[in-house]
C-alpha positions in Angstrom: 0.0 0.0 0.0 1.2 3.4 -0.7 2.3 5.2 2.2 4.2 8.9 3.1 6.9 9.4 5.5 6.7 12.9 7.0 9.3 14.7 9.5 8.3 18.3 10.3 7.8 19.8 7.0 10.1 16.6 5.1 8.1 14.2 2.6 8.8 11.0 1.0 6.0 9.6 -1.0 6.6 5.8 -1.3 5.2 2.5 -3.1 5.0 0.7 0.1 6.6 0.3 3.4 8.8 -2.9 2.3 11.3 0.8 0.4 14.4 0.5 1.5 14.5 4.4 1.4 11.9 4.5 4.5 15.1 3.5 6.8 16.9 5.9 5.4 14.2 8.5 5.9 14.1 7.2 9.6 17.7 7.5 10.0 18.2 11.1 8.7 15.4 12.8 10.4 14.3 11.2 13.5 15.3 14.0 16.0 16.8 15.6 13.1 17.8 19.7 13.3 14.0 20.2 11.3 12.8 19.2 14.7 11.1 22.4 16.6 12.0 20.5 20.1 14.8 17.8 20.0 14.8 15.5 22.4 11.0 15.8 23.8 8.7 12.8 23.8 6.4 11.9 21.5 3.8 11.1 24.6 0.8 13.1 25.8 -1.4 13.0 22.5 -5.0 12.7 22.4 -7.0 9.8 21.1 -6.2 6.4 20.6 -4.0 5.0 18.6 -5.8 3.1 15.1 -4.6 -0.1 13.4 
């Protein structure tokens, strides 16, 4: 299924989630310097998560 990776304001459209390019994604931006606050959690959101 066709998915997109997005990193504050970074997009990478992509056949599937199998792309070797995803990692990569991952790797480059996760806390990246695009990040308005490195280093705080990803906790406190509202809802629930689906799937």
């Amino acid at each position: 299924a066709p998915v997109v990776a997005s990193a504050w304001g970074k997009q990478l459209p992509l056949d599937s989630a199998d792309d070797p390019r995803l990692k990569e994604f991952v790797r480059t931006f996760a806390q990246g310097p695009q990040t308005p606050e490195p280093g705080a959690p990803c906790t406190g959101g509202a809802g629930e998560p689906v799937g």
